[in-house]
Each structure stands twice: as C-alpha cells, then as structure tokens.
C-alpha positions as CSV (number, residue, x, y, z in Angstrom):
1,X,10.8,39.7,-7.8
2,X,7.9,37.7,-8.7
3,X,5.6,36.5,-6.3
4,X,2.6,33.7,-6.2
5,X,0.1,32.4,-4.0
6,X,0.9,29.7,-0.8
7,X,-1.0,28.2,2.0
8,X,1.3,28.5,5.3
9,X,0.9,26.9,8.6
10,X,1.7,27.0,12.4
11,X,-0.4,29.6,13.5
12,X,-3.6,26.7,14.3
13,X,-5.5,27.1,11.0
14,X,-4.2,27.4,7.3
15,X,-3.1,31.3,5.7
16,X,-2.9,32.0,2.2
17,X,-0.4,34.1,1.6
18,X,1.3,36.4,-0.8
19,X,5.4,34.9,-1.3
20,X,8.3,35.3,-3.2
21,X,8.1,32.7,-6.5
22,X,11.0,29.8,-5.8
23,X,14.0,29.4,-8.0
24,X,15.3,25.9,-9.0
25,X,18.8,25.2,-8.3
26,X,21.2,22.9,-9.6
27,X,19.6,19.2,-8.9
28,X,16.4,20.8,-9.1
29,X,12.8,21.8,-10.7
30,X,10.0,24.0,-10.2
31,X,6.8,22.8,-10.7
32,X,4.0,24.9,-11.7
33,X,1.2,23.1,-9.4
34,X,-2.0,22.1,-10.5
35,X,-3.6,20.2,-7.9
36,X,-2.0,19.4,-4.6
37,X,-3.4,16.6,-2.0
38,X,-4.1,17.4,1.2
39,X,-3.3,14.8,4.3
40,X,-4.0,14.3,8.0
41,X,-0.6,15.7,8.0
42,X,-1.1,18.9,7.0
43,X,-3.6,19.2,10.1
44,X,-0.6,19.0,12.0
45,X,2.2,21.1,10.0
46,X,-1.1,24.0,10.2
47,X,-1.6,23.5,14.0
48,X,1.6,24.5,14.8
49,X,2.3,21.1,16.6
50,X,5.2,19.6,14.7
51,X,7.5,20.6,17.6
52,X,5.7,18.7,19.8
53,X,6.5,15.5,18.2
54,X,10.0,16.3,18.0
55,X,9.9,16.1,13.7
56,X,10.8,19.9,13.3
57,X,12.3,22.6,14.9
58,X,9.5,25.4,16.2
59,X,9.5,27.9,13.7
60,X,7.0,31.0,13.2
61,X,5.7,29.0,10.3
62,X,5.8,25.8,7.7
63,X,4.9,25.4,4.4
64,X,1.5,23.3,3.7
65,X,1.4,20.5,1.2
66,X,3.2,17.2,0.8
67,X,1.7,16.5,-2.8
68,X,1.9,18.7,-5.9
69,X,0.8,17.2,-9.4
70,X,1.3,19.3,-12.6
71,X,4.0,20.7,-14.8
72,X,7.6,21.2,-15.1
73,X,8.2,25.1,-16.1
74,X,12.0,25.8,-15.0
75,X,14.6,23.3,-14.8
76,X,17.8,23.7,-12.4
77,X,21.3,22.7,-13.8
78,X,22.6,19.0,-13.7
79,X,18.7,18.2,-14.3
80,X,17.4,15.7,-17.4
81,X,13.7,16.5,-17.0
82,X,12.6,18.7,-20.0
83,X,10.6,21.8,-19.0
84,X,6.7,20.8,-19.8
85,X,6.9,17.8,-18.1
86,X,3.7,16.5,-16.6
87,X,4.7,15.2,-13.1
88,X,4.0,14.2,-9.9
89,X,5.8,14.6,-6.8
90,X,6.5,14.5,-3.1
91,X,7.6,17.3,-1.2
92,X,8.9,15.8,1.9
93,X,11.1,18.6,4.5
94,X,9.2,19.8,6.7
95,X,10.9,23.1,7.3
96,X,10.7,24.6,4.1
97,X,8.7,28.3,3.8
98,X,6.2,27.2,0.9
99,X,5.7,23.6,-0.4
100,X,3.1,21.9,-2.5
101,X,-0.3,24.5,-1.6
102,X,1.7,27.1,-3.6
103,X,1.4,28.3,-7.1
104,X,4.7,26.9,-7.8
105,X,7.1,24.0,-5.8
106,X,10.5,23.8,-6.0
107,X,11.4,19.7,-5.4
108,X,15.0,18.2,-6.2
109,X,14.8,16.1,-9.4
110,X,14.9,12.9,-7.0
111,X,12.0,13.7,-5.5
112,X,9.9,13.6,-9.1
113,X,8.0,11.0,-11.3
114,X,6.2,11.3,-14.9
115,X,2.5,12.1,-13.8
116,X,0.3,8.6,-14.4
117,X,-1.2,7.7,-17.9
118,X,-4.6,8.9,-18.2
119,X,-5.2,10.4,-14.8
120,X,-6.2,14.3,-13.8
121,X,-3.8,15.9,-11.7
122,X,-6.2,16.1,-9.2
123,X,-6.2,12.0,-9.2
124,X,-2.4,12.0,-9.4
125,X,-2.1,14.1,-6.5
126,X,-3.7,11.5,-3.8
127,X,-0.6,9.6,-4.8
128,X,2.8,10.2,-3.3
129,X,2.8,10.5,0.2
130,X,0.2,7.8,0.6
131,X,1.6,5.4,-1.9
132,X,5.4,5.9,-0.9
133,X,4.2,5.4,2.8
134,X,2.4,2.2,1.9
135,X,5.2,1.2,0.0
136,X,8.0,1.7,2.2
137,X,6.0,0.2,5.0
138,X,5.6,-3.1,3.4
139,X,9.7,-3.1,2.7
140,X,9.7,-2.7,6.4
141,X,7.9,-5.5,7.3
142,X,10.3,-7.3,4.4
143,X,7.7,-10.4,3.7
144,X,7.9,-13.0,1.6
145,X,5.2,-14.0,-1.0
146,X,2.1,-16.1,0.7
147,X,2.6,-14.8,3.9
148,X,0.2,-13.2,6.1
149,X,-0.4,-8.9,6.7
150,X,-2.9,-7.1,8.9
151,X,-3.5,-3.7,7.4
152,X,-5.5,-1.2,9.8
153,X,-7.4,1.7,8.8
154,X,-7.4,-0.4,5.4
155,X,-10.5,1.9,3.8
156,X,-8.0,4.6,4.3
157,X,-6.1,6.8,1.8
158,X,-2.9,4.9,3.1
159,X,-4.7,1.6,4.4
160,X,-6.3,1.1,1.1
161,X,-2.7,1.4,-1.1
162,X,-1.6,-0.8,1.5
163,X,-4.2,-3.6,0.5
164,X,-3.1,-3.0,-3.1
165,X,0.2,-2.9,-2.8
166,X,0.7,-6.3,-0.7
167,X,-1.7,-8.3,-2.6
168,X,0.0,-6.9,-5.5
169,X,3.4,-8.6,-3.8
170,X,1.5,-11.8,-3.1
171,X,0.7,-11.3,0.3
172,X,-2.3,-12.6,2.1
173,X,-4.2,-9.4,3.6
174,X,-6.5,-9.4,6.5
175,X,-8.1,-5.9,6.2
176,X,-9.5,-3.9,9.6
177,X,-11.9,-1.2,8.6
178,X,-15.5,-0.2,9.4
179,X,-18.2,-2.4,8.7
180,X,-19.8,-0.6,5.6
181,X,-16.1,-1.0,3.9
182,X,-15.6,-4.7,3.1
183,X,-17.1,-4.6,-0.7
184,X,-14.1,-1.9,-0.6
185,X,-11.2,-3.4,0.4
186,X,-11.6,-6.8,-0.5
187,X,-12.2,-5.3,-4.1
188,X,-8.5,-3.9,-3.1
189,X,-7.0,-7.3,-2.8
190,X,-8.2,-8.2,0.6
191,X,-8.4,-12.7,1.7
192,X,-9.8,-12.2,5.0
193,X,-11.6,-8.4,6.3
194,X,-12.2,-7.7,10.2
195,X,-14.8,-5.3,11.4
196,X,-14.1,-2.2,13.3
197,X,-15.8,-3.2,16.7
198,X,-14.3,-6.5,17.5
199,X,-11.9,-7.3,19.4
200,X,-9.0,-7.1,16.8
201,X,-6.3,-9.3,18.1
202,X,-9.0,-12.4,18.5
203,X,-10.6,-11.3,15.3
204,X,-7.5,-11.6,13.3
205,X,-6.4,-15.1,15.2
206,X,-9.3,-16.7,14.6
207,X,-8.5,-16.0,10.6
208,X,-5.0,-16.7,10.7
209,X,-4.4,-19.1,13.9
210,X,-0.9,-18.2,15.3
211,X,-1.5,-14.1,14.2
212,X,-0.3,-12.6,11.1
213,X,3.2,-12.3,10.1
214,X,3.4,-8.3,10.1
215,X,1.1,-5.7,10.5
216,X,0.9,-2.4,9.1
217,X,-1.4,0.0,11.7
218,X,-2.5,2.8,9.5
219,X,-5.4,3.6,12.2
220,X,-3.2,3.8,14.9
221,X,-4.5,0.8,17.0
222,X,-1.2,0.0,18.9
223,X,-2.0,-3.3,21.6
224,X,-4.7,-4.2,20.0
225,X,-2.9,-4.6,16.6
226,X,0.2,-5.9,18.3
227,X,-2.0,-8.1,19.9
228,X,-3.0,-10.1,16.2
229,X,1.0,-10.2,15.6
230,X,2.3,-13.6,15.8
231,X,5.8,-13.6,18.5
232,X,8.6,-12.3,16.6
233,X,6.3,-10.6,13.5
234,X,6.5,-7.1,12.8
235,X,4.6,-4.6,13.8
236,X,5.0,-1.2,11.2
237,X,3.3,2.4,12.7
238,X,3.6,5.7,10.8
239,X,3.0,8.3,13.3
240,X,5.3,9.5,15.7
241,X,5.4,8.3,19.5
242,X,2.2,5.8,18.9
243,X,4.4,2.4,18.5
244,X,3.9,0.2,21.5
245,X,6.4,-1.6,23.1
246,X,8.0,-4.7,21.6
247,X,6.0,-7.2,23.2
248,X,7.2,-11.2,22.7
249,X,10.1,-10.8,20.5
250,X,8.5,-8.8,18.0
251,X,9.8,-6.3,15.6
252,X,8.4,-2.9,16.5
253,X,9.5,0.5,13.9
254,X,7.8,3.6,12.4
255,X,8.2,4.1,9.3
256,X,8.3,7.9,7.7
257,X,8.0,8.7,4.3
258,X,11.0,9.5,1.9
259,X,11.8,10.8,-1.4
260,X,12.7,7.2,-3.7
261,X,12.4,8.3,-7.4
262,X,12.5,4.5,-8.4
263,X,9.1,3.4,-6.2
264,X,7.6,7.2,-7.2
265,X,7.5,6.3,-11.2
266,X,6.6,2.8,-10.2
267,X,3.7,3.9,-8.7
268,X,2.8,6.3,-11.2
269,X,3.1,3.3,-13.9
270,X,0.7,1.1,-11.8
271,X,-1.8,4.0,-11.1
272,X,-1.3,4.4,-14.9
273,X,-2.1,0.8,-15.7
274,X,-5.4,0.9,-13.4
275,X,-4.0,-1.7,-10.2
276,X,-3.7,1.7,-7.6
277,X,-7.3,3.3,-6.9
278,X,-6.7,7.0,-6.8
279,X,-9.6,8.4,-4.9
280,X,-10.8,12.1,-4.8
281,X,-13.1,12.8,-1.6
282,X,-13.6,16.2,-3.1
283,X,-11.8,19.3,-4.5
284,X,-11.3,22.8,-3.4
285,X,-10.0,25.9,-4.8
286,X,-6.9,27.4,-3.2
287,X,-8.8,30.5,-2.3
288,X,-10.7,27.9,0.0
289,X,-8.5,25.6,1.4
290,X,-9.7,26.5,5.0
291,X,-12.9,25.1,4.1
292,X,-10.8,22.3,2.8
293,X,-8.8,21.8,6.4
294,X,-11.8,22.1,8.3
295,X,-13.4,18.6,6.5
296,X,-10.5,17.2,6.8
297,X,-10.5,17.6,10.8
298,X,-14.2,16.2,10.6
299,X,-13.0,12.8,9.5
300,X,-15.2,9.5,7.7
301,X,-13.1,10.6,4.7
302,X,-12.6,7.6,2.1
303,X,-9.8,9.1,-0.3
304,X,-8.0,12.5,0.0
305,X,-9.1,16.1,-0.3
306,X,-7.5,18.2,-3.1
307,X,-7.0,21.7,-3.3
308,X,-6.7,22.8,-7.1
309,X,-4.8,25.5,-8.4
C-alpha cells in the first residue's frame, strides 16, 4: 500500500500526516495536487467545530481542503477525462478522511473542470469554492438584468467574485467593504461602493432609494444588511445559523456550496479569458501549512492563502 502526505483536522490546529494514497472508483479521478486553496472554512473543519453547526457528524477527524488544482494521474471507470489532465476542482463532503491538502484527491468526475488558460495552479486554486459560492448565490437571489445587489465583504475572496460575477450578469452592485478597498472593487464591476463604518442600511438607501433588490452578505452583517433590502428582496447568507429573520416579506436562505460541473468550467473559461481576478495573498509549503492556518485566523486578508505541493 502506497501512502502520501495529508493535512487533517479536528483536533484545534492542522496535522500533517502520513495516509494511505486514494483509489479512484468508477465515476471518479484522482488528482495529483499541486496547489490547494485554503478558506475560512478550513479554520473550522481544523477546530474541530463542524459539529457544532450541525454540518457534520463529530468525528475523531476531517480532511482539510476544499480546493485542489493540478493533474489528472488515474482515471476511475465510466470516466472521459484522459489521465494528464490539468484541472481544477472542488472537493465538497465534509466527512471524507483526506481531501484537497493531500498529495493526491480523489473527486467524482462531476466535481472537475479543465484548469483555466494561462493561470498557475496556485491561481486556479483560489477558484472553486469561492467562485461556485458567488455563483450559486447570485442564482439564489434569481435577478433580472439592471436590477440592484448589495454585496458585503465585497474586497473578499468570495465578495469580490461576487462583484464580478453580477456585473458580469448586468446587475447594478453596491459594494460594502473597508475604506481603503473602493479603487478595488469598483475596478471589479462595482456602480455605487459603501464604507465599512456607516450605517449600512441608510448608506445603501441613500444610493438606491427604496433598498436594493437582493443582497448577498459575504461579511456576515445580518440586520444591518437586511436592513438595505427593499420589502420582499432577498436576502442570501453563506454561513450556517447567521441568517436573520425574514423581516417585511423578504426572502431570507443560505446558500452552501455544491459540486456543478457546468458553472466549474464556466468559471475556469472566464478566469481563462481575464474577467475573474484570481488573487494569491501568499503561498505555503505543505510542510508549513500551520503557519499557513495561523495567518489565516489573523484576518485583513485580500485573496486566499495557498498551500503548494
């Protein structure tokens, strides 16, 4: 039996480990990882708290990493991809013993896109879980063209896709962020930008008199946000037990990321064609991905961490 290098989690800090290499099975590939991002996320998968937000069952340990970029090397049956395939991809259960920190991932096929034209694997592997939440976020809110989106946390690693993203659907973007990012995210696509500080709700009316349509609250503002939602808009949060209540007819969900092979290789074409920013706040080898975790908890972040392999 062959065995490779993983990060594992649950005990309150990341441990690199010595584990049994993973075999693909029919529907299936492995991916020999070259890069592989590291999320808020993670903080909790390695804390050990996952159980307390009722996501996963408590278990003696998880497997770190949503996001693995580099190449095909074994290729389970039933599966078109050809071995040597440059790829990206997310690696969304939560319960699996190894995922994505790991010398080698094994993801179904569905879960798999052709890595981006012209980008490292350490850029392609700030994509997936960021862009797929961005994406599916925006279906949630299910606007039209012209009309009007708050995005929170908009400097953000899933903020700023968000920008990009909705100004790429023709949405009109009010961006929340701090006061040094505005030069950032109206370069994103951003009509109108709101200061971190004010008071968000009459920040965002005063813009857009009525409140916006929806609002996607990647910095977890809850009232305030809701409270620069016009009555019956929709109000999209992505972390567990944070939404607040469904206030004057509005539409209140959270949205988790999925596997969608269809918005994965779109996203890798738009990265490819230059209209997604991947950004790199800095790299780490696997050896030190606890120094890795340990920036990560520090925050002021603008991009995503990325262990390489």
């Amino acid at each position: 039996m062959t065995t490779m290098r993983a990060l594992i989690g649950g005990s309150g800090s990341p441990e690199l480990i010595e584990a049994p290499t993973p075999q693909a099975g029919r529907g299936q590939v492995r991916i020999k990882v070259a890069a592989a991002g590291l999320n808020p996320f993670d903080l909790a998968v390695a804390s050990g708290s996952l159980s307390d937000y009722g996501v996963a069952r408590e278990l003696d340990s998880y497997g770190l990493g949503f996001d693995a970029a580099g190449a095909v090397d074994q290729v389970g049956e039933g599966v078109a991809i050809a071995p040597g395939q440059e790829v990206i991809a997310l690696v969304g259960r939560l319960e699996l013993p190894t995922k994505a920190q790991a010398d080698h991932v094994v993801v179904d096929a569905s879960a798999v896109a052709p890595a981006p034209a012209g980008l490292s694997p350490v850029e392609a592997a700030t994509l997936p879980l960021n862009t797929l939440t961005a994406w599916q976020a925006l279906d949630r809110a299910n606007l039209s063209q012209g009309r009007t989106v708050l995005v929170t946390g908009a400097a953000g690693a899933v903020g700023g896709f968000a920008v990009e993203l909705a100004a790429a659907r023709g949405l009109r973007v009010v961006a929340a962020a701090g006061g040094d990012d505005e030069e950032l995210v109206r370069g994103f696509g951003a009509e109108w930008f709101v200061p971190r500080g004010e008071d968000l709700g009459e920040a965002v009316r005063k813009r857009v008199p009525g409140g916006v349509d929806a609002v996607i609250d990647a910095a977890v503002t809850g009232l305030a946000g809701l409270n620069a939602l016009r009555d019956g808009g929709t109000f999209v949060t992505l972390t567990a037990g944070v939404a607040p209540v469904a206030l004057r007819g509005t539409d209140v969900a959270t949205v988790f990321f999925r596997e969608e092979p269809f918005q994965l290789a779109e996203i890798a074409r738009l990265a490819g064609l230059g209209r997604l920013t991947a950004r790199v706040a800095g790299t780490y080898p696997l050896e030190q991905a606890g120094d890795a975790y340990a920036r990560l908890a520090k925050g002021g972040l603008r991009g995503r961490l990325v262990l390489t392999l």
